[in-house]
Residue frames as a rotation matrix with the C-alpha (Angstrom) as fourth column:
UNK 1
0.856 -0.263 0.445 -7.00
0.012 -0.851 -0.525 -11.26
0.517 0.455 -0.725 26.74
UNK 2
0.106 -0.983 0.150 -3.94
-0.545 -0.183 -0.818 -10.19
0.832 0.005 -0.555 28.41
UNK 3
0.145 0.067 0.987 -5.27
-0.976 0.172 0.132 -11.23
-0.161 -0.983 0.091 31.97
UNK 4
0.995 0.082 -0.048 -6.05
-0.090 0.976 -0.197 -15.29
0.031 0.201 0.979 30.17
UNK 5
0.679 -0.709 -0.191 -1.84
0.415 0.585 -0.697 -15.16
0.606 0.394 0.692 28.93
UNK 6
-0.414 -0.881 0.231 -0.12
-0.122 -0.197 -0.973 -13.25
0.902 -0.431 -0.026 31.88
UNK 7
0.659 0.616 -0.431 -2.26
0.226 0.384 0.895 -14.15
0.717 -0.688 0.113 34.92
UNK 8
-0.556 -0.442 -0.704 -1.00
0.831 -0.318 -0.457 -11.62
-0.022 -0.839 0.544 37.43
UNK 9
-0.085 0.725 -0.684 -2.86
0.697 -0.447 -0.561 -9.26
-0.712 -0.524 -0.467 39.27
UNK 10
-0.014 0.315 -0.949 -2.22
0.114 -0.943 -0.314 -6.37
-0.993 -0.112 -0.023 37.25
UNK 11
-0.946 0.242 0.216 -2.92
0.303 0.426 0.852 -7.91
0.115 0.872 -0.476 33.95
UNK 12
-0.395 0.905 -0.159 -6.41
0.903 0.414 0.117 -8.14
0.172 -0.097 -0.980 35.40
UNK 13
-0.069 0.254 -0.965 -6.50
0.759 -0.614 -0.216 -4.97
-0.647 -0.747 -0.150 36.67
UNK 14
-0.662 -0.412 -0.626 -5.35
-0.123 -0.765 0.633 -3.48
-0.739 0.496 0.456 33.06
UNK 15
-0.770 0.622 0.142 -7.80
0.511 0.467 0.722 -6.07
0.383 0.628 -0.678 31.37
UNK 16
-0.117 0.756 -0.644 -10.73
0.971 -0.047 -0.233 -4.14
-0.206 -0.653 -0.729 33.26
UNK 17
0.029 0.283 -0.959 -9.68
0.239 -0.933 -0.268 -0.61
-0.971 -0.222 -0.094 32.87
UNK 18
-0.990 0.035 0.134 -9.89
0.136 0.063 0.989 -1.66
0.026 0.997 -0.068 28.70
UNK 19
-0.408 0.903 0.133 -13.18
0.877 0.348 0.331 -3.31
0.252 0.252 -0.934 28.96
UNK 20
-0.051 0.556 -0.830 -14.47
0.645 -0.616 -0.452 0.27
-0.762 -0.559 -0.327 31.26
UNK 21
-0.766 -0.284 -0.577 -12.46
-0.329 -0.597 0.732 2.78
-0.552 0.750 0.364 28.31
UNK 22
-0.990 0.068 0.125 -14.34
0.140 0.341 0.929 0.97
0.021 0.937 -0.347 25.64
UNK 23
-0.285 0.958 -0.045 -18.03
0.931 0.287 0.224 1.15
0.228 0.022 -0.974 27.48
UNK 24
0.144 0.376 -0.915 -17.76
0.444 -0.851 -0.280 4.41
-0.884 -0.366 -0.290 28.14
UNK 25
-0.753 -0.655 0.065 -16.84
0.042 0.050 0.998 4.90
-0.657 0.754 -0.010 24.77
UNK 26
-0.725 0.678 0.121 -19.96
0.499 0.397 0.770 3.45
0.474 0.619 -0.627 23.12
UNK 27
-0.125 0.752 -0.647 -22.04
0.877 -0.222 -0.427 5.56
-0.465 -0.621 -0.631 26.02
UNK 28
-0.550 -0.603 -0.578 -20.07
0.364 -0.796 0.484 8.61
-0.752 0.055 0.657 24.79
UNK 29
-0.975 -0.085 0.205 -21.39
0.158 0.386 0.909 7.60
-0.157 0.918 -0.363 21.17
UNK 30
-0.647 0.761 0.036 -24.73
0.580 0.462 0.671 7.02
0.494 0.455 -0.741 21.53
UNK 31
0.271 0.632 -0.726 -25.27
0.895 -0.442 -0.051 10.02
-0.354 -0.637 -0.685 23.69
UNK 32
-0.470 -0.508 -0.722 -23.69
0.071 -0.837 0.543 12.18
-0.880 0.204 0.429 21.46
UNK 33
0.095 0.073 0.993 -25.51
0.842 0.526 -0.120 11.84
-0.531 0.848 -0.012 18.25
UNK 34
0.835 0.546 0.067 -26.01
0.413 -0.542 -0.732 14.99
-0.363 0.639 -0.678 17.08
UNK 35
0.228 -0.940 -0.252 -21.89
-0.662 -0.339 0.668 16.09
-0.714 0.015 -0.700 17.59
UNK 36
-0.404 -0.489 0.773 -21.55
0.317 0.718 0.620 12.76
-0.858 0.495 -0.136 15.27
UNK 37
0.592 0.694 0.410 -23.98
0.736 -0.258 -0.626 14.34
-0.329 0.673 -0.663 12.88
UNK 38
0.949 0.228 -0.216 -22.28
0.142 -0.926 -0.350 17.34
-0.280 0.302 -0.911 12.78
UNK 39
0.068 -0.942 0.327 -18.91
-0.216 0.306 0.927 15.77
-0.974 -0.134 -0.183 12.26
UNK 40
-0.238 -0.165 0.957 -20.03
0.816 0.501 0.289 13.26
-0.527 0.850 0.015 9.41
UNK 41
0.832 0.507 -0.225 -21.63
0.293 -0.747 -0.597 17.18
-0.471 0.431 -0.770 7.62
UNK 42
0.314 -0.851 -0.422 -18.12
-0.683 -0.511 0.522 18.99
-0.660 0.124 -0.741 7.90
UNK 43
-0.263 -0.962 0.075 -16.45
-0.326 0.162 0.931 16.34
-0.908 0.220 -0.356 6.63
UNK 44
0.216 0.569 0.794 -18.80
0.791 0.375 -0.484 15.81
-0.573 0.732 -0.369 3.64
UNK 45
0.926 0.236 -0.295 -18.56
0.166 -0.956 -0.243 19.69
-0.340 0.176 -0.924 3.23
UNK 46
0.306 -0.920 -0.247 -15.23
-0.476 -0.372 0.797 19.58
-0.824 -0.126 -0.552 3.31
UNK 47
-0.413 -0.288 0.864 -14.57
0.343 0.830 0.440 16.77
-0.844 0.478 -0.244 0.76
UNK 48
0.565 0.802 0.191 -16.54
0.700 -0.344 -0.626 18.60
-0.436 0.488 -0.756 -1.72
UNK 49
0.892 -0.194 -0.409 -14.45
-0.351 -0.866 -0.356 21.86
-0.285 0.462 -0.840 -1.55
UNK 50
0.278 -0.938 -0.208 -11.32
-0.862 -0.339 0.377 19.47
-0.424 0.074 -0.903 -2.28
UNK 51
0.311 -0.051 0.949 -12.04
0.268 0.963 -0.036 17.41
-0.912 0.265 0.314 -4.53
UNK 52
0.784 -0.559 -0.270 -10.49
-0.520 -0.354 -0.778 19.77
0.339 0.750 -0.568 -7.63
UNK 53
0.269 -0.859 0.436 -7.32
-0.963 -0.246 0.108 18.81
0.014 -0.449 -0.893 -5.17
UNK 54
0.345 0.284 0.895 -8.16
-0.125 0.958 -0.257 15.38
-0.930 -0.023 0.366 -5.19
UNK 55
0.907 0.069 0.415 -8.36
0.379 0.295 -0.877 15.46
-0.183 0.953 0.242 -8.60
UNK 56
0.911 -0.400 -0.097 -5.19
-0.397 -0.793 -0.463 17.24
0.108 0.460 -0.881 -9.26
UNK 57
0.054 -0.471 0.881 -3.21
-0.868 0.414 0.275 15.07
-0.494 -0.779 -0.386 -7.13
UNK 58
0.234 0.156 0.960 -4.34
-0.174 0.978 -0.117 12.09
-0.957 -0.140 0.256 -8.65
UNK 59
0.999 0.026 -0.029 -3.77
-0.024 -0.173 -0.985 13.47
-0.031 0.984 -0.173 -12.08
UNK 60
0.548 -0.827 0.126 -0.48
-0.831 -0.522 0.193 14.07
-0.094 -0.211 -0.973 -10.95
UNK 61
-0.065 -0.446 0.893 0.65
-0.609 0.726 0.319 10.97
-0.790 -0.523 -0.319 -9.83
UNK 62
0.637 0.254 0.728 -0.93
0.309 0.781 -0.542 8.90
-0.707 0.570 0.419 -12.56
UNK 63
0.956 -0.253 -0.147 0.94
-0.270 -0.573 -0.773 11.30
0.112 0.779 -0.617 -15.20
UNK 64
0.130 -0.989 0.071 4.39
-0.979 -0.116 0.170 10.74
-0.160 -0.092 -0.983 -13.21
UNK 65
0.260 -0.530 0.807 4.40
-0.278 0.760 0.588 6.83
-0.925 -0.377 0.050 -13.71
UNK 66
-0.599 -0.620 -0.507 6.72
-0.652 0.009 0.758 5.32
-0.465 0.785 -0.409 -16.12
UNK 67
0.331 0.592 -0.735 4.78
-0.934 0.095 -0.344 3.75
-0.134 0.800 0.585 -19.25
UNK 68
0.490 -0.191 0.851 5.31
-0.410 0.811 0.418 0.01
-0.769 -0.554 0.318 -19.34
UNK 69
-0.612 -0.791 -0.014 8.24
-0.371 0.271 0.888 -2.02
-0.698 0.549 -0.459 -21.43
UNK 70
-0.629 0.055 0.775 5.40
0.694 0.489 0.528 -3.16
-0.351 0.870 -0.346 -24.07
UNK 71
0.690 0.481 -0.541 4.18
0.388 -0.877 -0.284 0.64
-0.611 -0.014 -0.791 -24.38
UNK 72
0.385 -0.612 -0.691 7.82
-0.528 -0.760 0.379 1.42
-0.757 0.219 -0.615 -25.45
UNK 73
0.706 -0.406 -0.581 9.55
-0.605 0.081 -0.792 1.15
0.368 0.910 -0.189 -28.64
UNK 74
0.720 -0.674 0.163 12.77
0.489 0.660 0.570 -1.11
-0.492 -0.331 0.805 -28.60
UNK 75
0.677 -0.730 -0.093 15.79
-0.731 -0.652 -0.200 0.81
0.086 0.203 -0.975 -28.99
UNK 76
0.108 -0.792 0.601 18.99
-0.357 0.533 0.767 -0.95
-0.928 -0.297 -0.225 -30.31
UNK 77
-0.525 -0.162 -0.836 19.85
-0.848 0.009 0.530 -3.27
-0.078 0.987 -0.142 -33.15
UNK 78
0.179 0.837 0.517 17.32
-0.623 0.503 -0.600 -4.82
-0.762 -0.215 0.611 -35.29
UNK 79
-0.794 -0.442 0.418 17.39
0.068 0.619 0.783 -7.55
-0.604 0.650 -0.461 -37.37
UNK 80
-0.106 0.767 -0.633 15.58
-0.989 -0.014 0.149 -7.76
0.105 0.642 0.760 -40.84
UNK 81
0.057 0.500 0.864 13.40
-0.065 0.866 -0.496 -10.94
-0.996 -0.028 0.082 -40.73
């Protein structure tokens, strides 16, 4: 990691206080379950009351793009075959 391509002390020192952040992290995690539980709920709950909005949005957007060049007539002058 950083310590392997700048090999100076305080590489190492910065490469350590990642690796610590990251295991206390995963302690954080796995001692918290139920706060994750009650996270992944809300945001189920939530998604629910906004998908109409979802949907509206997406209706939106699809509606605003321009129809493609073999959707449209050709405007101009034709020739008779």
């Amino acid at each position: 990691m950083l310590s392997s391509v700048l090999r100076s002390e305080k590489a190492i020192l910065i490469n350590i206080a990642v690796v610590e952040a990251f295991i206390a992290l995963k302690e954080l995690a796995l001692t918290h379950k139920d706060l994750t539980e009650q996270l992944k709920a809300m945001e189920s709950k939530y998604n629910k009351q906004f998908k109409d909005v979802y949907e509206a949005i997406n209706y939106l957007l699809e509606k605003d793009k321009k129809p493609s060049d073999a959707a449209r007539e050709a405007i101009g002058f034709k020739q008779k075959k």
